[in-house]
C-alpha positions in Angstrom: 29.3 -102.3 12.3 27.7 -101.1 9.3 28.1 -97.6 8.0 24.9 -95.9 7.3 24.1 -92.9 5.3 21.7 -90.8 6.2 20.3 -87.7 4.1 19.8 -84.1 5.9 16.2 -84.0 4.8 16.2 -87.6 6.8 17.8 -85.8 9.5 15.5 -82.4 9.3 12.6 -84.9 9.6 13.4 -86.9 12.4 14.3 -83.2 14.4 10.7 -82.5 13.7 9.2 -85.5 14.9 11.4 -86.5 17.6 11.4 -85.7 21.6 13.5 -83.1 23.3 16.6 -85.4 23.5 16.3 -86.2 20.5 16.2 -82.9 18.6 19.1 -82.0 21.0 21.6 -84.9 19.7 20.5 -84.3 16.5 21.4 -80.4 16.9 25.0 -81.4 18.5 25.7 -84.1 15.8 24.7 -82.4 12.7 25.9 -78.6 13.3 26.0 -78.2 9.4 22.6 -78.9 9.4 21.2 -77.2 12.3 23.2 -74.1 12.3 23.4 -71.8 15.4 20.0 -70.0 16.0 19.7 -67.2 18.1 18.0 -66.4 21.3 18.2 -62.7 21.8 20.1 -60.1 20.9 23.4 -59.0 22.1 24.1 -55.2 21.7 27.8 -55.1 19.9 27.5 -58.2 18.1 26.5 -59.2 14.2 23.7 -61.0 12.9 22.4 -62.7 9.7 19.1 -63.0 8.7 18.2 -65.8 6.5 16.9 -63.1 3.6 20.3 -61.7 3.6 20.2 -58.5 5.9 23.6 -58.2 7.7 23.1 -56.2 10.9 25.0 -54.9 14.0 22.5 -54.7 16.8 22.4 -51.4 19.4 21.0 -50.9 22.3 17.2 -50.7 22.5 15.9 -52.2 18.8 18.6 -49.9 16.9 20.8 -51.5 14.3 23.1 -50.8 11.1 24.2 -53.1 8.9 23.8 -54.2 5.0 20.7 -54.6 2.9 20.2 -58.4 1.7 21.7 -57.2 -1.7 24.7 -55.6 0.0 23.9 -51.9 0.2 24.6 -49.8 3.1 22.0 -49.0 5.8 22.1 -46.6 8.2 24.8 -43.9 8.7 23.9 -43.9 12.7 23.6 -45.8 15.3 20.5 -46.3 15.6 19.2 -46.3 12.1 16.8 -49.4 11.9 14.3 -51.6 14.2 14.7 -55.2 14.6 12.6 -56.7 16.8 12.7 -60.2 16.0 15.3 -62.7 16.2 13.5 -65.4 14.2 15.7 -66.2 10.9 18.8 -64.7 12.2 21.9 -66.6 12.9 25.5 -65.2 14.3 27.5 -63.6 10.9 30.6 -64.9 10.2 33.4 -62.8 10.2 34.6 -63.0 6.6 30.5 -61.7 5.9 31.2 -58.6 7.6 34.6 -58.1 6.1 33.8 -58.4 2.6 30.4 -56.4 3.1 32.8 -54.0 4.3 35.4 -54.1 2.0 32.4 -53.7 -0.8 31.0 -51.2 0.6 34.2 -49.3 1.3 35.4 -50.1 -2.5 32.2 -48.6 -3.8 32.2 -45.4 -1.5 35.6 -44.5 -3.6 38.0 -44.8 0.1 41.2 -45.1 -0.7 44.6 -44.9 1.7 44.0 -41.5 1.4 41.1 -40.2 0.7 39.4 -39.5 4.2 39.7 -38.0 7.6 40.1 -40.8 9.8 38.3 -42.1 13.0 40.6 -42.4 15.5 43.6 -40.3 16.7 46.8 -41.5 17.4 47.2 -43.6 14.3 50.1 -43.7 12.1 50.7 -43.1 8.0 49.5 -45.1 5.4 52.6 -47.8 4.6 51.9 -49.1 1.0 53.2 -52.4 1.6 49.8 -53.2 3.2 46.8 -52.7 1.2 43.9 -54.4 3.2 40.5 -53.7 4.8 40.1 -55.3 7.9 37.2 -54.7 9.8 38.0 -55.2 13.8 34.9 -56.3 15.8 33.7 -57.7 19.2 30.9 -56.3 21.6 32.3 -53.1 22.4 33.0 -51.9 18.8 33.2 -52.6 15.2 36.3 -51.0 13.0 37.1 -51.1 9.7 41.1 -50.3 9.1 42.1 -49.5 5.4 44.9 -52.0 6.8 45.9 -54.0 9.5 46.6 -52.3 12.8 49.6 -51.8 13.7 51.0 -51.4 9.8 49.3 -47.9 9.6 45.7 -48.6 9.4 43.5 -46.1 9.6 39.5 -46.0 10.7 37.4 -45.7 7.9 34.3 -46.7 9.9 33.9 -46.6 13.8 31.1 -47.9 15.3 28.1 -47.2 13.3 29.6 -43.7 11.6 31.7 -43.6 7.9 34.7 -41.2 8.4 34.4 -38.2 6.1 36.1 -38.2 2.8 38.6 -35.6 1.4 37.4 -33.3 -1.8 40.2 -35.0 -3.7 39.2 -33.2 -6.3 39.9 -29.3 -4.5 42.5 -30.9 -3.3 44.5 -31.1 -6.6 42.8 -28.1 -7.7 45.0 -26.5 -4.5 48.4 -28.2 -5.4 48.1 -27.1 -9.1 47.6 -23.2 -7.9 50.6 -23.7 -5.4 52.8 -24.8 -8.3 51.4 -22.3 -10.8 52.4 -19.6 -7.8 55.9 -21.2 -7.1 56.3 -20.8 -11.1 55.6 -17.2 -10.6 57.6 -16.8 -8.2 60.6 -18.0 -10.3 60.0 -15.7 -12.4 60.1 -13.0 -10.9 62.9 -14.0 -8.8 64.7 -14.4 -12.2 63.9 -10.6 -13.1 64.9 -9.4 -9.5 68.8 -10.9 -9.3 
Protein backbone atom coordinates (compact mmCIF):
# COMPACT_ATOMS: atom_id res chain seq x y z
CA UNK A 1 0.00 0.00 0.00
CA UNK A 2 1.09 3.40 -0.90
CA UNK A 3 1.44 6.17 1.58
CA UNK A 4 -0.26 9.25 0.64
CA UNK A 5 0.14 12.79 1.77
CA UNK A 6 -2.51 14.77 2.07
CA UNK A 7 -2.45 18.68 2.88
CA UNK A 8 -4.87 20.16 5.66
CA UNK A 9 -6.24 22.68 3.23
CA UNK A 10 -6.90 19.29 1.08
CA UNK A 11 -8.47 18.04 4.07
CA UNK A 12 -10.48 21.51 5.06
CA UNK A 13 -11.80 21.16 1.53
CA UNK A 14 -13.07 17.87 1.23
CA UNK A 15 -14.96 18.62 5.03
CA UNK A 16 -16.71 21.34 3.13
CA UNK A 17 -17.77 19.45 0.34
CA UNK A 18 -18.40 16.15 1.67
CA UNK A 19 -21.66 14.30 3.28
CA UNK A 20 -22.29 13.94 6.93
CA UNK A 21 -20.10 10.76 7.29
CA UNK A 22 -17.80 12.14 5.65
CA UNK A 23 -17.13 15.39 7.58
CA UNK A 24 -17.54 13.13 10.72
CA UNK A 25 -14.38 10.75 9.84
CA UNK A 26 -12.69 13.56 8.71
CA UNK A 27 -13.40 15.38 12.20
CA UNK A 28 -12.26 11.95 14.17
CA UNK A 29 -9.06 11.49 11.94
CA UNK A 30 -7.71 14.89 11.76
CA UNK A 31 -8.34 16.32 15.43
CA UNK A 32 -5.40 18.79 14.76
CA UNK A 33 -7.23 20.09 12.12
CA UNK A 34 -10.66 20.14 13.25
CA UNK A 35 -10.18 21.20 16.83
CA UNK A 36 -13.06 20.73 19.36
CA UNK A 37 -15.88 23.30 18.76
CA UNK A 38 -18.36 23.95 21.11
CA UNK A 39 -22.02 23.51 21.44
CA UNK A 40 -23.15 25.52 24.44
CA UNK A 41 -21.95 26.73 27.27
CA UNK A 42 -21.17 25.06 30.47
CA UNK A 43 -21.35 27.41 33.63
CA UNK A 44 -17.85 26.64 35.52
CA UNK A 45 -15.91 25.84 32.65
CA UNK A 46 -13.21 27.94 30.31
CA UNK A 47 -13.44 28.98 26.88
CA UNK A 48 -11.33 30.41 23.93
CA UNK A 49 -12.47 32.37 21.37
CA UNK A 50 -10.63 32.33 18.21
CA UNK A 51 -9.78 36.42 18.66
CA UNK A 52 -8.14 35.61 21.77
CA UNK A 53 -10.68 36.38 24.59
CA UNK A 54 -10.13 33.79 27.44
CA UNK A 55 -13.40 33.47 29.53
CA UNK A 56 -14.98 31.53 32.40
CA UNK A 57 -18.69 31.29 31.71
CA UNK A 58 -21.46 31.97 34.72
CA UNK A 59 -24.69 31.26 34.96
CA UNK A 60 -27.15 33.26 32.70
CA UNK A 61 -24.65 35.15 29.92
CA UNK A 62 -22.16 36.30 32.82
CA UNK A 63 -18.45 35.70 32.35
CA UNK A 64 -14.81 36.76 33.48
CA UNK A 65 -11.92 36.03 31.89
CA UNK A 66 -8.85 37.85 29.81
CA UNK A 67 -8.95 40.36 27.00
CA UNK A 68 -7.51 38.87 23.67
CA UNK A 69 -4.29 40.86 24.61
CA UNK A 70 -4.14 39.31 28.08
CA UNK A 71 -5.59 42.01 30.33
CA UNK A 72 -7.98 41.29 33.09
CA UNK A 73 -11.76 41.60 32.72
CA UNK A 74 -14.10 41.73 35.16
CA UNK A 75 -13.57 41.70 38.97
CA UNK A 76 -17.15 39.92 39.45
CA UNK A 77 -18.94 37.34 38.46
CA UNK A 78 -20.87 38.47 36.26
CA UNK A 79 -18.95 41.06 34.58
CA UNK A 80 -19.48 40.44 30.67
CA UNK A 81 -22.17 38.98 28.10
CA UNK A 82 -21.47 36.20 25.84
CA UNK A 83 -24.01 35.02 24.02
CA UNK A 84 -22.52 33.21 21.26
CA UNK A 85 -20.50 30.20 21.15
CA UNK A 86 -19.50 30.53 17.52
CA UNK A 87 -15.43 30.83 17.49
CA UNK A 88 -14.98 29.44 20.81
CA UNK A 89 -13.19 26.25 21.65
CA UNK A 90 -12.43 24.54 25.27
CA UNK A 91 -9.06 26.49 26.87
CA UNK A 92 -6.40 24.49 27.69
CA UNK A 93 -5.26 24.44 31.00
CA UNK A 94 -1.71 25.80 30.58
CA UNK A 95 -3.86 29.07 28.81
CA UNK A 96 -5.49 29.74 31.94
CA UNK A 97 -2.42 29.19 34.07
CA UNK A 98 -0.18 31.45 32.47
CA UNK A 99 -3.00 34.16 31.88
CA UNK A 100 -3.09 33.84 35.46
CA UNK A 101 0.23 33.75 36.42
CA UNK A 102 0.61 37.15 34.10
CA UNK A 103 -1.95 38.67 35.47
CA UNK A 104 -1.03 37.85 38.98
CA UNK A 105 2.77 38.86 38.21
CA UNK A 106 1.52 42.27 37.00
CA UNK A 107 -1.01 42.97 39.93
CA UNK A 108 2.48 43.07 42.14
CA UNK A 109 1.01 39.50 44.41
CA UNK A 110 3.66 38.17 45.94
CA UNK A 111 3.69 35.16 48.92
CA UNK A 112 2.84 37.87 50.95
CA UNK A 113 1.37 40.49 49.86
CA UNK A 114 -2.52 39.83 50.20
CA UNK A 115 -5.32 38.70 52.42
CA UNK A 116 -6.14 35.36 51.14
CA UNK A 117 -9.37 33.64 49.87
CA UNK A 118 -9.94 30.80 51.77
CA UNK A 119 -9.54 29.89 55.50
CA UNK A 120 -7.92 27.15 56.88
CA UNK A 121 -4.79 27.41 54.79
CA UNK A 122 -1.36 27.11 55.93
CA UNK A 123 2.08 29.62 55.74
CA UNK A 124 3.78 30.41 52.77
CA UNK A 125 6.88 27.62 52.55
CA UNK A 126 9.56 29.24 50.29
CA UNK A 127 10.62 26.07 48.79
CA UNK A 128 7.59 26.34 46.53
CA UNK A 129 7.26 29.38 44.49
CA UNK A 130 4.40 28.53 41.91
CA UNK A 131 1.01 29.84 40.68
CA UNK A 132 -1.29 27.17 40.11
CA UNK A 133 -4.56 27.95 39.15
CA UNK A 134 -7.05 24.89 40.34
CA UNK A 135 -10.23 24.64 38.07
CA UNK A 136 -13.25 22.34 37.20
CA UNK A 137 -17.06 23.28 37.10
CA UNK A 138 -17.57 24.15 40.45
CA UNK A 139 -14.69 26.62 40.93
CA UNK A 140 -11.61 28.22 39.59
CA UNK A 141 -8.41 28.95 42.18
CA UNK A 142 -5.40 30.31 41.69
CA UNK A 143 -2.76 29.21 44.71
CA UNK A 144 0.45 31.33 44.95
CA UNK A 145 1.67 27.54 45.28
CA UNK A 146 0.64 24.19 45.12
CA UNK A 147 -1.98 22.97 47.61
CA UNK A 148 -0.95 21.31 50.14
CA UNK A 149 2.83 23.08 50.30
CA UNK A 150 1.15 26.30 51.73
CA UNK A 151 -0.70 27.84 48.90
CA UNK A 152 -2.74 30.42 49.34
CA UNK A 153 -5.96 31.86 47.19
CA UNK A 154 -5.15 34.69 45.41
CA UNK A 155 -8.24 34.46 43.24
CA UNK A 156 -11.55 32.47 44.07
CA UNK A 157 -14.02 32.25 41.69
CA UNK A 158 -14.42 35.29 39.87
CA UNK A 159 -13.06 37.74 42.87
CA UNK A 160 -8.93 38.96 43.34
CA UNK A 161 -8.11 38.64 47.12
CA UNK A 162 -7.30 42.09 48.52
CA UNK A 163 -3.72 43.14 48.72
CA UNK A 164 -1.77 44.36 51.88
CA UNK A 165 -0.54 48.25 51.97
CA UNK A 166 3.04 46.85 52.01
CA UNK A 167 4.00 50.06 52.01
CA UNK A 168 2.11 51.13 55.77
CA UNK A 169 3.14 48.07 56.53
CA UNK A 170 6.85 48.87 56.83
CA UNK A 171 6.06 52.25 57.65
CA UNK A 172 4.46 50.37 60.99
CA UNK A 173 7.56 48.02 61.73
CA UNK A 174 10.03 51.07 61.38
CA UNK A 175 7.83 53.07 64.23
CA UNK A 176 7.77 49.82 66.36
CA UNK A 177 11.58 49.68 66.22
CA UNK A 178 12.15 53.45 66.50
CA UNK A 179 9.76 52.93 69.91
CA UNK A 180 11.68 49.68 71.09
CA UNK A 181 14.83 52.06 70.59
CA UNK A 182 13.24 54.47 72.92
CA UNK A 183 12.50 52.36 75.15
CA UNK A 184 16.16 51.24 75.63
CA UNK A 185 16.93 54.23 76.35
CA UNK A 186 15.08 55.03 78.75
CA UNK A 187 15.35 51.76 80.33
CA UNK A 188 19.17 52.61 80.31
CA UNK A 189 18.48 55.92 82.35
CA UNK A 190 16.06 54.12 84.83
CA UNK A 191 18.49 51.10 86.21
Amino acid sequence: MKNLQITEEAIKELHRVGGKKVKSQLVIQFPQVFPPTVSELIVGHWYKHEKGTLFCYQEGWGVYGFNPDGTWCGSSVKSWAWKSVDGLTPAKVDEVQNAFRVEAKRRGYTADSFLPLEKGVHSFNPNYDLWTVVFDPTRTVLYTQKQGQGGRAVFLDGVWAKQKDMKRIAQIKQEIEDLALELIQLDKYYI
